[in-house]
C-alpha positions in Angstrom: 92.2 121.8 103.9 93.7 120.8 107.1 97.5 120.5 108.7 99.7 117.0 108.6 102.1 117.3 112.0 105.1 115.2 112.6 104.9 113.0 115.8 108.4 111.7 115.3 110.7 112.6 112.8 114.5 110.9 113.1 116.8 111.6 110.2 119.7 111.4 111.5 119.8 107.2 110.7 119.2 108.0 106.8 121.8 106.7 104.6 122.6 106.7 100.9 123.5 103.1 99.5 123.4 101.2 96.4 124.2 103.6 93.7 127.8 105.2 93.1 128.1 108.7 92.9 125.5 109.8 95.5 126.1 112.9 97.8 125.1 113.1 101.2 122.0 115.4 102.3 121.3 117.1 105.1 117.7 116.6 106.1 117.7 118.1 110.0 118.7 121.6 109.1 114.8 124.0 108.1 112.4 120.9 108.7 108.9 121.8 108.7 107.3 119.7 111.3 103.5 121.5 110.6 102.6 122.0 107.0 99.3 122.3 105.2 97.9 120.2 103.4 94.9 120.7 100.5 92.7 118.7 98.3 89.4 118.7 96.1 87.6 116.0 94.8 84.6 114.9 92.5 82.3 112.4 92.1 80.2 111.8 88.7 77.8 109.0 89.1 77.7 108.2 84.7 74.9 105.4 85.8 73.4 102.9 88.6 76.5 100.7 88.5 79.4 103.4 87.0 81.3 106.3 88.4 84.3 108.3 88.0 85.7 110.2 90.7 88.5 112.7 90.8 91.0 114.3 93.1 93.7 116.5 93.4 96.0 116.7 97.0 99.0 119.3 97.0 101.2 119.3 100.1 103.8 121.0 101.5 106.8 118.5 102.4 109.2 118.5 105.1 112.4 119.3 103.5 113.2 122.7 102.4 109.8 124.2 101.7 109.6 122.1 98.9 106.0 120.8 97.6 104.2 117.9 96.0 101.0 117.5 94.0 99.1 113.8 93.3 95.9 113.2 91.1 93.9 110.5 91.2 91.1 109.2 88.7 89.0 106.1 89.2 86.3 104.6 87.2 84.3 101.8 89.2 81.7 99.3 87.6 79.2 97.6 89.6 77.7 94.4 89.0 
C-alpha cells in the first residue's frame, strides 16, 4: 500500500487531434494530486530454473475519482 503524489501536473496544454468527432474535456476541475495506491503479489518457484509470479495493482487516478486495476503473470525459465 502506499500514496503516488503529483510533482507537476499541467493540463491545460492537452489537446484532442486526429480523430473527428472528439469533444473537449476538462481535466483541471476535481484533480486528485494524492491518491493511494495498492498491490499484492506472488511468487511460486514450480522448480530450480522455473517460476510464475503474479500481481495485482489497483489505483486511484487523477481525474474524477475514477480507478484502474492491471494484472500481471510471468513465467521465467532458466538455463
Amino acid at each position: 500500500m502506499g500514496l503516488e503524489q503529483d510533482l507537476n501536473h499541467k493540463t491545460d496544454r492537452l489537446t484532442a487531434s486526429g480523430v473527428s468527432g472528439l469533444t473537449s474535456e476538462n481535466f483541471s476541475g476535481n484533480l486528485h494530486h494524492t491518491r493511494p495506491v495498492e498491490s499484492l503479489g506472488a511468487t511460486y518457484d514450480i522448480a530450480k530454473t522455473q517460476r510464475l509470479t503474479g500481481e495485482v495493482l489497483a489505483q486511484q487516478l487523477p481525474f474524477q475519482s475514477t480507478a484502474g486495476a492491471t494484472a500481471y503473470f510471468n513465467y521465467m525459465i532458466g538455463f
